[in-house]
N, C-alpha and C positions, 0 to 999 in steps of 0.2 A: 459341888452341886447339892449332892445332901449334906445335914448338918448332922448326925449323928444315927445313932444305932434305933432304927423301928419307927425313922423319918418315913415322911409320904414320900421322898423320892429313892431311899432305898426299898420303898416296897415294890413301886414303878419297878427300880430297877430290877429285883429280884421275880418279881413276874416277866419282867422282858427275857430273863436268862431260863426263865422256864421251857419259854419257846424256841430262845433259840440262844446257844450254850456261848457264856462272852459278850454277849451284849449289854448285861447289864453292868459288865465293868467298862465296857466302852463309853456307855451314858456319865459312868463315873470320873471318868479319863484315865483310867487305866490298860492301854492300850497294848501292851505286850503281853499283862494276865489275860486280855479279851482275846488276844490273838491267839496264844498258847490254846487258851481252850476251844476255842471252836475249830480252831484245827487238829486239836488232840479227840477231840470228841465225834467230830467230823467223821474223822479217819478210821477210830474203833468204831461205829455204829455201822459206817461200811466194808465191815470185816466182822459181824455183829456173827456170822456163821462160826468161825471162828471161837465162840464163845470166849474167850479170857478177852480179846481188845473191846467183844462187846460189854460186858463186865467191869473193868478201868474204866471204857467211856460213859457208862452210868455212875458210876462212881468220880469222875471228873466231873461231869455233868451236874450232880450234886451240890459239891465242891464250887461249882461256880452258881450255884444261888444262893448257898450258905455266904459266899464270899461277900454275894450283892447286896443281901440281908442287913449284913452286917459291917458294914462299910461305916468308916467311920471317917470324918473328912481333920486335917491338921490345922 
């Protein structure tokens, strides 16, 4: 879908994962990174009390915009 690195559809993407963590590798079809994260991220945010899963899950979270940013297609 995107064609390289700072493409309009990796920004798409990387704003989509702003909101909501995994989707913008879903958009990309990378569908096991999507799933890992929004279920890793999911999980620490609701154990955010906890402080350290909520911690990872920001830092996951991250991790998956960085990813979507920078998406480069083969």
């Amino acid at each position: 879908m995107a064609d390289g690195t700072g493409s309009s559809g990796n920004v798409i993407a990387a704003l989509c994962s702003v909101f909501v963590p995994g989707l913008g590798q879903l958009l990309q079809g990378k569908v096991l990174p999507a799933a890992f994260m929004f279920v890793t991220v999911g999980v620490g945010y609701w154990f955010w009390f906890l402080i350290i899963p909520g911690i990872v899950a920001a830092l996951i979270h991250l991790w998956s915009i960085l990813d979507a940013a920078t998406f480069q297609s083969r």
